[in-house]
N, C-alpha and C positions, 0 to 999 in steps of 0.2 A: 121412306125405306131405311132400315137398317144398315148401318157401314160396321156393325162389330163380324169379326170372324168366331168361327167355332169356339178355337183354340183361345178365346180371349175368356177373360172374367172381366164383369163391367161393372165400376163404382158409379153409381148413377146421382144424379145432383138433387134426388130428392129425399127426404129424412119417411123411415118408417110411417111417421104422424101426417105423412103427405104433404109436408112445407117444401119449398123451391130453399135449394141450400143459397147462402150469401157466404161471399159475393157474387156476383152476376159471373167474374174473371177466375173463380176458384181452379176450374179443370187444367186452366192454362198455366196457371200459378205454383200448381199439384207436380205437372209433367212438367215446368221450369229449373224445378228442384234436381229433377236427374239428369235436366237436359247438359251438352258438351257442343265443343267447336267440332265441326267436320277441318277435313282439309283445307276449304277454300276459306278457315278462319271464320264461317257463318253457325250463327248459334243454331244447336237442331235438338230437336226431343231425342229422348232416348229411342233406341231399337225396337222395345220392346211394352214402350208407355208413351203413349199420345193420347191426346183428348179430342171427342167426339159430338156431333148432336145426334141426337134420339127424339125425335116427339118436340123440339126445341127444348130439348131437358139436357144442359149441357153435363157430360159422362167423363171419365178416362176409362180408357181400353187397357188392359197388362193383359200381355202375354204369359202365358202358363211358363213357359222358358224360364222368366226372369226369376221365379221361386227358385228355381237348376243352379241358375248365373249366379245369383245375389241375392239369396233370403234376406241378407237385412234388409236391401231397398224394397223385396217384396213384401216385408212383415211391416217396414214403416208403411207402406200406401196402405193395407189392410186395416192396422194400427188408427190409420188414419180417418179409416172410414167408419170404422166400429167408434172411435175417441167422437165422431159428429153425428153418428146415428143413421149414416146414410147406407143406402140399399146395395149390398154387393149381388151379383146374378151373373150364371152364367149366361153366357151370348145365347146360346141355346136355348135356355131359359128366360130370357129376357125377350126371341122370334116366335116363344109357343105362348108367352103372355100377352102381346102383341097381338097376334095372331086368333088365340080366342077370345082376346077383350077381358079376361081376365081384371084387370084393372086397367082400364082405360087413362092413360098417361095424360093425355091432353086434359081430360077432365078432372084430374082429381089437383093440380096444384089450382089454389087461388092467386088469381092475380092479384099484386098489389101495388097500384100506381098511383091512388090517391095520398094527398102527403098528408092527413089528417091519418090513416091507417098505417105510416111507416111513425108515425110518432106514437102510437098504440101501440103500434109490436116493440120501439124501443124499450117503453116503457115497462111494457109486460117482460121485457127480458132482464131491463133493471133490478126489477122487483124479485123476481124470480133467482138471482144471482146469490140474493141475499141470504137465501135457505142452501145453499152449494156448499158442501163439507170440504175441507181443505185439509192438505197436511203439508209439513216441510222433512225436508229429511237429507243426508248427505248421500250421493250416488256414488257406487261402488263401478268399477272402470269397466265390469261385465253390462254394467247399466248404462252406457254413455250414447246407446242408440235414442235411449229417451227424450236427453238433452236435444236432439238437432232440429224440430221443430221451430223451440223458442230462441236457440244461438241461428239458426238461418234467418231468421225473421231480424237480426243485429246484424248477420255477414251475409248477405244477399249473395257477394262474391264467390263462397264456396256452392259449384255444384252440386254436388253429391256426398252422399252418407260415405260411402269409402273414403273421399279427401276430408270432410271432416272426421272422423274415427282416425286417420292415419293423425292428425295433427297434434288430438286430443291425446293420442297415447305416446307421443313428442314432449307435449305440455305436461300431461302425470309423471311422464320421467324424472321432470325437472318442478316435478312438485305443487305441481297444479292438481285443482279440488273442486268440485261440485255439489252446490246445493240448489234441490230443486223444491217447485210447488206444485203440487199434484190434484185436481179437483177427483171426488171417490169416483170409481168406478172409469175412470179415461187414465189409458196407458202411460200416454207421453207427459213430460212435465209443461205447465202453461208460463211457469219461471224461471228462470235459469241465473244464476248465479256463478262464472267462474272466478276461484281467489288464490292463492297463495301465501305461504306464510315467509319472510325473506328478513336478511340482514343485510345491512347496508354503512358505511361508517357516519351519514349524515344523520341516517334516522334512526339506527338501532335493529331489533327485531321489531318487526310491524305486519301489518296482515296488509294485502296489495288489493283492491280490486278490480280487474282486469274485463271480468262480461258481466251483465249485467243485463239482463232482456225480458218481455213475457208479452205473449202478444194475445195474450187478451186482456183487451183497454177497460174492461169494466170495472176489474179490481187490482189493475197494474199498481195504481200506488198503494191500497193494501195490503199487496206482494210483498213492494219492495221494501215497505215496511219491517213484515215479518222477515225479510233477510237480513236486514242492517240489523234488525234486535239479535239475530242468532248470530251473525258475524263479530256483534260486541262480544258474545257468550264468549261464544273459539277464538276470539283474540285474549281473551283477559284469562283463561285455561291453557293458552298456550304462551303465555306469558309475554306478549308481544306491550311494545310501551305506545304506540297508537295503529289506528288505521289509515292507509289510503284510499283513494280513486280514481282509477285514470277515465277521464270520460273526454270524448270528443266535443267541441264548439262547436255545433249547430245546432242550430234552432229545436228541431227533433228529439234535444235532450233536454232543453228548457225544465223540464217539469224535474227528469229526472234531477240535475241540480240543485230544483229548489227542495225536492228530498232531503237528498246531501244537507244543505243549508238547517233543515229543521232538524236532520238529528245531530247537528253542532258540529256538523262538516266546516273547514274553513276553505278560502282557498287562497293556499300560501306559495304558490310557484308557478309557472309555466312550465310547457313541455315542446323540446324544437324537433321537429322532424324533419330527415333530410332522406328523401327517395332515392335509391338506386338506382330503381328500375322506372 
């Protein structure tokens, strides 16, 4: 049975072509983004976006409200769904498809649990990647909803699109800059790049970089490639006399690093951190 309401719109976890989206945790992951602390300091989905099952087809439910509330948070989940291909429907329309069989949910995903068939779909999606048109470009501060996909997938920390947006336009104040990757036809950037150009009396003028993210692993060092190439351009046009990188020590960055390392990154310093909080 059905658990959507009327008044809902339901992102459902299957793509147009009838694939079961990945990962298995997506819906929960989706509705984490918005989630906040209630009073008792316990983490809770938002009011108005929680995830569902349907058919064992896991969904988020948005209420029509939260377009009223928070277009951005409602145009990033929409954003989101069109950027994967997946089915939006109304609850209504999702009880009369159901209902006439329309397309029968249980039947039309295949399952895939042998591991000989999850190494054939990786493979098919490797291959596949390779024909994916790209572009890079600098994001203008009307455009900073773009960025929070691939900077949440770095700051897990930030909740929601309003605390990131509020931050970002904190950081452009003070001269902070974005540049993104954008595969054709999907909204959001799958790159993100934040930098800075600064003066300092050790280093000079120099380009800083401060984010650095893309969460999809397939062409991540590709990405990051084409950023370091464009970040040498806009340092040496803006007359800076080198570049930095602040990256964090763990593991998780490994790769990134050995990036760093190949385009003649050194590393000439430490960095000490002392918590306030």
């Amino acid at each position: 049975m059905l658990i959507c309401n009327p008044y809902e719109i339901v992102i459902q976890g299957m793509t147009n072509n009838n694939k079961r989206f990945r990962p298995s945790d997506w819906a929960e992951r989706l509705c984490g983004i918005l989630s906040s602390f209630d009073q008792g300091h316990r983490l809770s989905y938002h009011q108005w976006v929680r995830p569902i099952l349907v058919d064992n087809i896991r969904c988020v439910a948005v209420d029509r409200k939260l377009e009223q509330i928070s277009a951005t948070a409602f145009n990033f989940l929409m954003d989101f769904a069109r950027d994967n291909d997946l089915r939006i429907l109304d609850c209504k329309a999702l009880l009369e498809e159901q209902e006439h069989s329309q397309i029968p949910l249980k039947n039309a995903i295949k399952q895939e649990n042998s591991t000989q068939q999850t190494v054939n779909t990786n493979q098919t999606i490797a291959n596949t990647s390779k024909n994916i048109i790209t572009s890079l470009r600098e994001l203008t501060p009307e455009e900073d909803t773009v960025a929070f996909p691939a900077l949440h997938h770095l700051h897990s920390y930030i909740r929601g699109i309003e605390q990131f947006l509020e931050r970002i336009q904190t950081q452009r104040a003070e001269g902070y800059r974005l540049l993104g990757i954008f595969e054709e036809g999907k909204q959001n950037a799958i790159t993100i790049c934040g930098f800075r150009i600064q003066t300092t009396l050790i280093a000079g003028k120099h380009l800083n970089i401060e984010d650095l993210s893309s969460y999809h692993q397939l062409n991540a060092d590709n990405h990051i490639h084409m950023i370091l190439n464009e970040l040498k351009i806009i340092a040496h046009q803006e007359h800076c006399t080198s570049i930095h990188a602040v990256s964090s020590v763990t593991t998780d960055n490994n790769n990134k690093h050995h990036l760093y390392l190949k385009h003649g990154f050194t590393l000439d310093s430490h960095q000490f951190t002392y918590q306030l909080i």
